[in-house]
N, C-alpha and C positions, 0 to 999 in steps of 0.2 A: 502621866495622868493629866499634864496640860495640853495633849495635843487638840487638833482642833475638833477631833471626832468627837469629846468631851463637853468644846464649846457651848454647844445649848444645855448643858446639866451646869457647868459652871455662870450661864448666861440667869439661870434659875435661882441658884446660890447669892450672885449679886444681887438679881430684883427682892430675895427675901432679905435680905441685908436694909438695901434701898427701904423696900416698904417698912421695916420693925424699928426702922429708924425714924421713918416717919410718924408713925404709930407712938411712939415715947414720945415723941415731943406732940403728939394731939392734933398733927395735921392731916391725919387720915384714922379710919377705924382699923382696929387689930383686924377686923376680918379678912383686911387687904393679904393677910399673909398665907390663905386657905390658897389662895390661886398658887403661887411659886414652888409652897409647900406640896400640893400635888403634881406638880412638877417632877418636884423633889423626890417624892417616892415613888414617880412614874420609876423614873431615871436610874433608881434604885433597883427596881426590879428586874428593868433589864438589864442592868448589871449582873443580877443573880440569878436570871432563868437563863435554862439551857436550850430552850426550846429552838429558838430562833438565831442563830446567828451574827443577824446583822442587828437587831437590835443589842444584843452584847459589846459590840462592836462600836454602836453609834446611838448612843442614849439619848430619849427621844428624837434625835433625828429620823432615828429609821422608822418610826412610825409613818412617815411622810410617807415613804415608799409604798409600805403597803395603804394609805390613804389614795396615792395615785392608780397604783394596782387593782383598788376596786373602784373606781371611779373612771378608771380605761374605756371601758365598753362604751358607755355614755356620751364621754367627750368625741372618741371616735365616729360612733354613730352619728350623733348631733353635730359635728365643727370639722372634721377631717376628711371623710369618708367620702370620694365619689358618688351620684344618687346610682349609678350604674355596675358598680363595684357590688359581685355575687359572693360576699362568701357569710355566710351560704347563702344569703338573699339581698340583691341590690336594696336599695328604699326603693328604688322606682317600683320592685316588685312589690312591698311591702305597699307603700300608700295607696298603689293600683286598688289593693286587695280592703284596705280600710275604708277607699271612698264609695268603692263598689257595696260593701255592708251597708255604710251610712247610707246610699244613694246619693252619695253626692256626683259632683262633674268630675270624672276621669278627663277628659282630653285634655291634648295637647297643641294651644294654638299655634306655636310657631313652631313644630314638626317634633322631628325624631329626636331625642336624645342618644341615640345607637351613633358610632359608624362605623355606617353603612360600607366603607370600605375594607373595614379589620377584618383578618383575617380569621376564618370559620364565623362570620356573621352568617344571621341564616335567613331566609322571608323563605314565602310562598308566591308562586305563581299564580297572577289570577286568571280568570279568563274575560273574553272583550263581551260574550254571551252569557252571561250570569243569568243563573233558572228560577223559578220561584218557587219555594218551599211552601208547601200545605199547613206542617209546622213546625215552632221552633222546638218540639220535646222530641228529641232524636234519640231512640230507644235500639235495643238488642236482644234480642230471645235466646234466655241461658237452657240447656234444656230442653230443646224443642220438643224430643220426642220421649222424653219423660211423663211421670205422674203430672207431676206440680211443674211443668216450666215457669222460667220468669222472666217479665219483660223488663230491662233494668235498663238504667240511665246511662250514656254513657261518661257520667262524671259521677263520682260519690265518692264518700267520703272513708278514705280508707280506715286502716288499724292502728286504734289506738285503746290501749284496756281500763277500764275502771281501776282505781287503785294507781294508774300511772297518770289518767287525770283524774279531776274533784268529781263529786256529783253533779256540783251545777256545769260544769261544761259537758258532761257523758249528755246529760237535761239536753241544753243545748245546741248540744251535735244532732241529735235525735229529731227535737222539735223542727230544724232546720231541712235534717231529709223528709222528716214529714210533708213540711211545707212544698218542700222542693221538688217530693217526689223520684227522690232518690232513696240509694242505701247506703246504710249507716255499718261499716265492719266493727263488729265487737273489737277484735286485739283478742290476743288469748288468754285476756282475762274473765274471761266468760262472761253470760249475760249477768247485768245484775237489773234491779227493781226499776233503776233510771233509766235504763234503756227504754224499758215496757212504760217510760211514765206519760211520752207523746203518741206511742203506735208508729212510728217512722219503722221504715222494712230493715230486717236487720238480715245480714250475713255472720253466721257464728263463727267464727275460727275457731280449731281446736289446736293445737299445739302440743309437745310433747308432755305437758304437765295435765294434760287433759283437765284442765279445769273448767269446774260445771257439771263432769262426765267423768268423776275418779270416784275408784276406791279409794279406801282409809291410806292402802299400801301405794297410792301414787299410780296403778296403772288404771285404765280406759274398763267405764262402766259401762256396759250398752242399756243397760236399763235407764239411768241416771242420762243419758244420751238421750235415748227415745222419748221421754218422757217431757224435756225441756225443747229438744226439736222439732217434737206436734206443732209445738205451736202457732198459729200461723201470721204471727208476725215474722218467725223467721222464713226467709225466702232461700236461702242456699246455706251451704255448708260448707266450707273450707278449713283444709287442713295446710300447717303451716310446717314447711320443712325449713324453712330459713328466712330472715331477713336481710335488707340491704346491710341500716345501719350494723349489724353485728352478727354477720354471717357466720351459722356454726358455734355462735359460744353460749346459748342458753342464755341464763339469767338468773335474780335472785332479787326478792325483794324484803326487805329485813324486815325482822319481825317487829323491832319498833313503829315500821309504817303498815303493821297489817293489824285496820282496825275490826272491829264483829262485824260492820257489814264487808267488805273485802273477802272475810274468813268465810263469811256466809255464801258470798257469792263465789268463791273459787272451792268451794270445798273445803277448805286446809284449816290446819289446828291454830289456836291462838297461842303466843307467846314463841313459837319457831320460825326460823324462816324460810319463806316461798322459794320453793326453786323449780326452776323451768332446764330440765336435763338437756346437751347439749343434739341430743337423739332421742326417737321414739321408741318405746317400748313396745309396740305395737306392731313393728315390722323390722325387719333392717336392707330387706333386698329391695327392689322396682317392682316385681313382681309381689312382695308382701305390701309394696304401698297401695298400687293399683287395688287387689284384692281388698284393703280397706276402706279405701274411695267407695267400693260397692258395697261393704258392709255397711258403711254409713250413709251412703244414696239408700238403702232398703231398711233403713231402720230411721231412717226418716219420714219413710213413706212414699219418697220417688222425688223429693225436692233436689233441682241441679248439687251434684258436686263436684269438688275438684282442690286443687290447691296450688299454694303457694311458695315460691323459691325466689333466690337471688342466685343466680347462677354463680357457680364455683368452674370444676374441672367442667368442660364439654361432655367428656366423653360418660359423664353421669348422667346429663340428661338424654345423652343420646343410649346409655341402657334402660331408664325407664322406654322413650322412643321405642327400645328394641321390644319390651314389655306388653307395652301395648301392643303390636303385631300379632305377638306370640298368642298372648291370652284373650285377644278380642274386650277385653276392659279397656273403657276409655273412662277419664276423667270428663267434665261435660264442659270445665274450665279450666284455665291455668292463669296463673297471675303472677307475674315476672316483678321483682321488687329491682329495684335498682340500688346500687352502692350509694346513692345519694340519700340514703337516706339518713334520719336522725334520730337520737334516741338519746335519753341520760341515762343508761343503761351498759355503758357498752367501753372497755379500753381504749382510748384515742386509735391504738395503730389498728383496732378491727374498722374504726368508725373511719378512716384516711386510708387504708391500705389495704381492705380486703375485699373479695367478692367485684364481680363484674358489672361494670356503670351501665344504666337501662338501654341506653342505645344496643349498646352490645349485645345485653344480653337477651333483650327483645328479637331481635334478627336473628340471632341462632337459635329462638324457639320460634318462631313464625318460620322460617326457612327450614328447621327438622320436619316439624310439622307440615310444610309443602310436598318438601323431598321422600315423606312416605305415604302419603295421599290421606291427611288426615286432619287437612285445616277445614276444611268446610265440618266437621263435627265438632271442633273441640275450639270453645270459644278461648281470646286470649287478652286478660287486663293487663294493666301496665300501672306503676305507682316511681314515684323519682322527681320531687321539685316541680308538679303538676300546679303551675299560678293562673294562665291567662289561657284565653280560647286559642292564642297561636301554639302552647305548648301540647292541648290537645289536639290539637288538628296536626301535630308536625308527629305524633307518637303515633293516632289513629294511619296516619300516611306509612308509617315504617312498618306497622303488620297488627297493632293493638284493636279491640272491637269496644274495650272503652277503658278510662282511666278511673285511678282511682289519688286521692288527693289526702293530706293527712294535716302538713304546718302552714296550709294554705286556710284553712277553717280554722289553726289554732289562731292566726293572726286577724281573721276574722270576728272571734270572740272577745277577741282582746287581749291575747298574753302573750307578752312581748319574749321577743328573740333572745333579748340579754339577758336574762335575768338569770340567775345561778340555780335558780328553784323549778325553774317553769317545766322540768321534770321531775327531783327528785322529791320535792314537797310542795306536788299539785294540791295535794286535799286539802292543802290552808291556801294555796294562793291562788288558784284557778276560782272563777266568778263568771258569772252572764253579764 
């Protein structure tokens, strides 16, 4: 009981001795004895909870520990951390991204912080005849030979759903592609009121929980579809077979965080929780995907569709590929998510260990797509740690016709990298 793991409870014991001593003889007030005293029943408790371990173990000491443990991220970022160091995002990338919002001075007077000699550094080559641009809004026509084509940017702001952030960031995002002139992707959490509150162009994702667009029983409305798709703020339509961050494992959002607007805007019941099935209901072959692509390009009214993956096996996209040949349905897009992605949503080992990194998985859909004469149709996005004009420019070079950006706008807005919440309890901590 004396050993030293004890020390600061027995350290506690003395100082209340000390102080009740001082206290009887009038040189200090009794109150002095509140402070050791809760010491004292700190010390107490972890003696008696099971919960923890190491507090059992090292009364209040071990509080320390997990005082250092939350206060990690911080100290690292701020006092440790290389400005160059990506995981997932150097600062050099982050402050680029905050001074650029502000308007403030980005450069660098006394050069590169890179080097330039490490290995896999990357630049671009320029040339000694530089052309001159007419302008700097560098667009892409999704769609050409559709109803409703669109001419879109090729930088916007990818999927991220209502419900995973606040209102005032969906606000935000929106007001931002408005301005900008870009698209804003819903996420498959379907549209809700915030999206509609600037008019910014929206891209709908639909995803396997079809929300927006369900019945009661969870499968795909076409009326409840058609009806919110008129619209003409939305500009395309995308269906989502997978994501980077958590390729293949669906989702769930608890019913504690689905409040009446959420419930309203996804369709779903109050008090249960959301779940996004790991597969569609809707199809399960290449050919039943294809086939939906067209059900929802015509019940849209002819606005571009297409969807979205993070490549897994090859030889699955190379059967949609096959699909397309067979049936003459082409999707009007495709948009390659890469493994870089992020999410609080998702098991560490899907979020580190699954699904194919964008570089990859871009070339083997730009490359299928060459190899059966059907790149000039079928446009191709790209989304994966999109920060700076050289990461569009170096994605647009491997085979992409525009990017799409998601934690580069969240940092934008202002919600920081570290924070423990900055996904799973956006709706209280997310702000303009």
């Amino acid at each position: 009981m004396f050993s030293r793991r004890y020390l600061a409870m027995w350290s506690a014991v003395a100082l209340l001795a000390v102080y009740a001593a001082l206290a009887a003889t009038h040189y200090v007030s009794w109150l002095w004895i509140v402070v050791p005293l809760a010491f004292i029943a700190l010390g107490c408790y972890d003696l008696a909870q099971q919960r923890h371990a190491i507090l059992r173990n090292y009364p209040l000491w071990g509080h320390l520990r997990f005082l250092f443990e939350f206060i990690r991220p911080e100290i690292r970022q701020y006092f440790v951390e290389n400005d160059t160091d990506e995981k997932p995002f150097s600062r050099a990338q982050r402050s680029i991204v905050y001074q650029r919002a502000k308007n403030d001075v980005d450069s660098r007077p006394y050069g590169t912080e890179l080097d330039v000699k490490a290995v896999a550094h990357e630049w671009i080559s320029h040339s000694l005849a530089p052309t001159t641009l007419d302008s700097h809004d560098f667009r892409i026509v999704v769609g050409a030979d559709r109803v409703q084509p669109y001419s879109m940017s090729i930088f916007n702001v990818s999927a991220m759903s209502f419900g995973s952030l606040s209102a005032n960031a969906i606000m935000a995002l929106n007001l931002g592609a408005k301005k900008g002139n870009f698209a804003h992707d819903t996420g498959e959490g379907s549209m809700s009121k915030y999206h509609r509150e600037h008019g910014g162009d929206i891209i709908w994702e639909i995803a396997s929980g079809y929300f927006g667009c369900r019945n009661d029983d969870g499968t795909f409305s076409a009326e409840k579809f058609a009806k919110q798709a008129a619209e003409p703020q939305v500009k395309m339509i995308e269906v989502k077979l997978s994501q980077g961050a958590k390729p293949g494992h669906g989702g769930v959002l608890p019913a504690a965080k689905i409040t009446p607007e959420i419930a309203d805007t996804r369709g779903v019941p109050m008090g249960r929780d959301c779940i996004s099935p790991a597969t569609h209901s809707e199809f399960s072959t290449p050919r039943g995907l294809l086939e939906f692509v067209e059900r929802l390009r015509t019940l849209s009214g002819g606005k571009p569709t297409g969807f979205k993956l993070c490549i897994g096996h090859p030889w699955e996209f190379f059967g949609i590929a096959k699909a397309m040949l067979e049936t003459g349905i082409l999707p009007d897009f495709i948009v390659v998510d890469g493994a870089e992605g992020g999410t609080g949503a998702a098991p560490l080992e899907f979020t580190d260990h699954v699904g194919v990194p964008l570089q990859e998985g871009l070339l083997l859909v730009h490359n299928t797509l060459v190899g059966i004469g059907l790149r000039q149709r079928i446009r191709i996005g790209a989304s994966g740690k999109m920060i700076t004009a050289f990461d569009i420019t170096k994605t647009l070079a491997i085979g992409a016709d525009w990017v799409n950006a998601a934690r580069g706008f969240m940092f934008a807005v202002e919600i920081p990298p570290y924070s423990n919440n900055y996904w799973s309890d956006s709706t209280l901590f997310f702000g303009t």
